[in-house]
Structure formats: C-alpha cells, structure tokens
C-alpha positions as CSV (number, residue, x, y, z in Angstrom):
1,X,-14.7,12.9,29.5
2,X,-11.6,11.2,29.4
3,X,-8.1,13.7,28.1
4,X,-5.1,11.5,27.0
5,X,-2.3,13.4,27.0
6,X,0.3,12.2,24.0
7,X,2.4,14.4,21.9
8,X,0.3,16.9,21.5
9,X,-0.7,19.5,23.9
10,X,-5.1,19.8,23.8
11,X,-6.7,23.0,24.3
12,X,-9.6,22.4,26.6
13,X,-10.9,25.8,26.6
14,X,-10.2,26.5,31.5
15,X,-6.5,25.1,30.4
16,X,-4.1,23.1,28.5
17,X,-2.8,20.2,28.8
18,X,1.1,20.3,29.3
19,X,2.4,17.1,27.9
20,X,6.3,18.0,29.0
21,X,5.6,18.3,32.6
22,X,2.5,16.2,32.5
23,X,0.3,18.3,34.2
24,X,-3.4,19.9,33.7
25,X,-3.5,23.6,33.8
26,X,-6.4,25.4,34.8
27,X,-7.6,28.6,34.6
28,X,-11.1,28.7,35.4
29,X,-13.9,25.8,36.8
30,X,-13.4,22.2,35.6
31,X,-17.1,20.7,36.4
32,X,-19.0,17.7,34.8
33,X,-20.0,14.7,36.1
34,X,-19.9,13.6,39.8
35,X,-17.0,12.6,40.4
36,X,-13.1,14.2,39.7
37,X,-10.5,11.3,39.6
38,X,-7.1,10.8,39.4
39,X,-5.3,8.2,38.7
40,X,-1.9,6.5,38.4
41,X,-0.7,9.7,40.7
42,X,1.9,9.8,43.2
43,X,3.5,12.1,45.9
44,X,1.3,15.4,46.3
45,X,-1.7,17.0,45.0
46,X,-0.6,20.8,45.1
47,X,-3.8,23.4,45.1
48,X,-3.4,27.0,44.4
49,X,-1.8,29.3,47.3
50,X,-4.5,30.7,49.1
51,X,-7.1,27.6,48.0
52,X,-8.8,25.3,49.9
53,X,-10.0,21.9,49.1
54,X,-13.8,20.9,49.8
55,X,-15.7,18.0,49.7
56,X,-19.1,18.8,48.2
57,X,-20.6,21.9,50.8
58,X,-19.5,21.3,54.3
59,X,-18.4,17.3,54.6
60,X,-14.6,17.7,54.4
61,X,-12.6,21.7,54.3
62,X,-8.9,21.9,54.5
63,X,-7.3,25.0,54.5
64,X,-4.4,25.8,52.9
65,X,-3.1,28.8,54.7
66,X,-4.0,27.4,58.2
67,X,-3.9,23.8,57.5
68,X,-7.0,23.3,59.3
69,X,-9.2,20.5,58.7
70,X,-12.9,20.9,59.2
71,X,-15.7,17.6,58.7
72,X,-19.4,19.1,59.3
73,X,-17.9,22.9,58.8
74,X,-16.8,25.4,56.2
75,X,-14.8,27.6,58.8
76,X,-12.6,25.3,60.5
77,X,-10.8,26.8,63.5
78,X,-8.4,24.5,65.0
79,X,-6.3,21.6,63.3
80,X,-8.8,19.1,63.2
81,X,-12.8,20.7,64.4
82,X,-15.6,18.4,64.0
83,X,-18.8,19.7,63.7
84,X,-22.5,18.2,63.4
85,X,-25.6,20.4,63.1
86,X,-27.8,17.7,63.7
87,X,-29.2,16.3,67.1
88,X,-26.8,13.1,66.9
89,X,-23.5,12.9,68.4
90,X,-20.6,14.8,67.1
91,X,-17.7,11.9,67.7
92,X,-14.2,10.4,67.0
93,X,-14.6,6.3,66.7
94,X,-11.1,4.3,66.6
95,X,-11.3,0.8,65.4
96,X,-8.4,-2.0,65.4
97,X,-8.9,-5.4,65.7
98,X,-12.4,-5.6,66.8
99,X,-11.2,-3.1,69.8
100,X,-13.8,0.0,70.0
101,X,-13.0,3.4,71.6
102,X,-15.0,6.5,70.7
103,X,-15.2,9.9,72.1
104,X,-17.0,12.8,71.9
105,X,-19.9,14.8,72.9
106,X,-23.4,13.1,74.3
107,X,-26.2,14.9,73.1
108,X,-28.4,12.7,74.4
109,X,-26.9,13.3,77.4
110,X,-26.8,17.2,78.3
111,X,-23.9,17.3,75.9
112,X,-21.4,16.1,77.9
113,X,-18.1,14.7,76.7
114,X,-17.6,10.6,77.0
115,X,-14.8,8.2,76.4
116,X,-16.7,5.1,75.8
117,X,-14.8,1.5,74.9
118,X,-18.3,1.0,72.6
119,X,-19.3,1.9,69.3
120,X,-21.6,4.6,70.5
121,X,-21.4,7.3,73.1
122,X,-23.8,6.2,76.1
123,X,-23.1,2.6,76.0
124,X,-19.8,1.1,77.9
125,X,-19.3,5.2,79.2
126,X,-15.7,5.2,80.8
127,X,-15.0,8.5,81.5
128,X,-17.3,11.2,81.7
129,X,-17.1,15.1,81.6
130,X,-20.1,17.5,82.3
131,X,-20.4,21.1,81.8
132,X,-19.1,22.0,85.5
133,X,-16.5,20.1,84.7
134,X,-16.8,17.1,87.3
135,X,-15.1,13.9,86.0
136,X,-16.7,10.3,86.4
137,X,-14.7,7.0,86.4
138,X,-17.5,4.7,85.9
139,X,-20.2,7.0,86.3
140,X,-22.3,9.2,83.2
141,X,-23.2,11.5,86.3
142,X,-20.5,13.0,88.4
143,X,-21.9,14.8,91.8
144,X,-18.0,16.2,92.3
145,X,-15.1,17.4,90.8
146,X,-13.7,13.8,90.5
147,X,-16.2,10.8,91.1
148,X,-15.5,7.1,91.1
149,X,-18.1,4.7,91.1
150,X,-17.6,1.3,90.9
151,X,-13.6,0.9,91.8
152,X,-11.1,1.8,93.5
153,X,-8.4,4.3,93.7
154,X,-5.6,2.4,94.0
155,X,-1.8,4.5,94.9
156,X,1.2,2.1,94.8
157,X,3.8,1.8,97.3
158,X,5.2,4.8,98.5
159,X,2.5,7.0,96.9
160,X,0.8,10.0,98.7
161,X,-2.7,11.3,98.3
162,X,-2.5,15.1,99.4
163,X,-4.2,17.9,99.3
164,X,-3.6,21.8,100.4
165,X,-5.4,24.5,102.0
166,X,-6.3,26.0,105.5
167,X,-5.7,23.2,107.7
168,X,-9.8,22.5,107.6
169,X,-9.3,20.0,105.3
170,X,-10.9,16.2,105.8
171,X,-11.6,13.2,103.9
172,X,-15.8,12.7,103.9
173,X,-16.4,9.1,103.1
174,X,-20.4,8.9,102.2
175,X,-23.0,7.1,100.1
176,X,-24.8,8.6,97.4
C-alpha cells in the first residue's frame, strides 16, 4: 500500500495522516506486507516513550529507556549484548581493507574468549582467555595465569619486571 500525502489529510482507520507536519500518526498496529519502509527521511526516527524497536523476534532489540542494544536477545542487559542460542560462535568480526580481526567466545573450544586476526574464531588465535582466567599470547591453551608461546617478552630500556610477595619469590624457566 502506498499513502501519498497531498492536501488532504487520509483517514487510515490506526491514524491520520498529518499533511502540515508531514507525519504518520498511529494509534494502533500498522501490519501488511514484509517489509515497513521509509523513504526520502532525514535526521531521527522517534518511537514512542517507553517503546522499543525490534527486528522480527529476537535479531535486533533496542531499548528506549536503557538504550540497550541486544542482536540474538529480547532482554538486552548491557549497551551492546550479543547473544547466540545455537552451538556456533557468538562473535564481533571487524573488516577494513581486507584486514580481519574477530572476537568472541569459542564454543568449539570450551567457550573460551579469542582475539583472532581471521575471519573465524580458532584459526590465526592471538590471544586467548579460558574460564580460570589464564591468558595465552600465541597459545589457545594457557597452563598459567599469563602464557607466551612462541615469542618473546620484550621490556625496553630502563623497564623493570617485578613482582611482590614474601621474599620466596623466583623466576622458574621450564618446558612444557
């Protein structure tokens, strides 16, 4: 259905069209079709206080009140949470210039959280996070609280590597 809006205000039985300010009251469901469009619109879509905005049942949520934005949820409870009910990944991919970096959580992988300079989580891992949280630095399988495989740490000049504690402190250097 296509309303022109000339002179003449229409009656559309959920509204009216207001011709003076150019906008499209509602006051009940507007439905039909697939697919709600505007066009030729500029600046900001405003939505009812106390409305949300979804994306057919759980794609895309954004909150009014809290502002929250929720992709894979209804019930969004941060600014942006991501959520995927389904045994793939639930990930962040950015993209410029044929550079890859994506982020996220492994499933395939006991869940654990990966910085990867890929296009998937488990492939070119950089950094990865497990649920005690030990960190590897080249390494999808941390056996400490900070593991680096495959490098070194490197401390410019005039840099210190300390530590505290009860004086029974040591540096262990082993292979794994």
């Amino acid at each position: 259905y296509t309303v022109v809006v000339s002179a003449v205000a229409v009656l559309l039985g959920v509204g009216l069209v207001n011709t003076t300010a150019g906008t499209l009251q509602t006051s009940g469901l507007i439905t039909g079709g697939t697919t709600l469009a505007l066009s030729g619109t500029t600046g900001t879509t405003t939505l009812a206080t106390g409305q949300g905005f979804t994306v057919g049942t759980s794609q895309l949520v954004v909150q009014q009140n809290s502002g929250n934005v929720g992709i894979g949820t209804t019930t969004p409870s941060s600014l942006l949470h991501l959520s995927k009910q389904t045994a793939a990944d639930t990930d962040l991919r950015f993209e410029s210039q044929g550079y890859n970096w994506i982020m996220g959580i492994d499933n395939s992988d006991a869940g654990k959280f990966k910085i990867s300079s890929s296009t998937v989580l488990g492939t070119s891992d950089r950094l990865t996070i497990d649920g005690n949280g030990n960190v590897g630095i080249g390494t999808t399988g941390p056996l400490a609280k900070l593991h680096v495989a495959g490098g070194s740490i490197n401390l410019d000049a005039s840099q210190n590597l300390q530590w505290a504690g009860n004086g029974n402190n040591s540096i262990m250097f082993d292979t794994y």
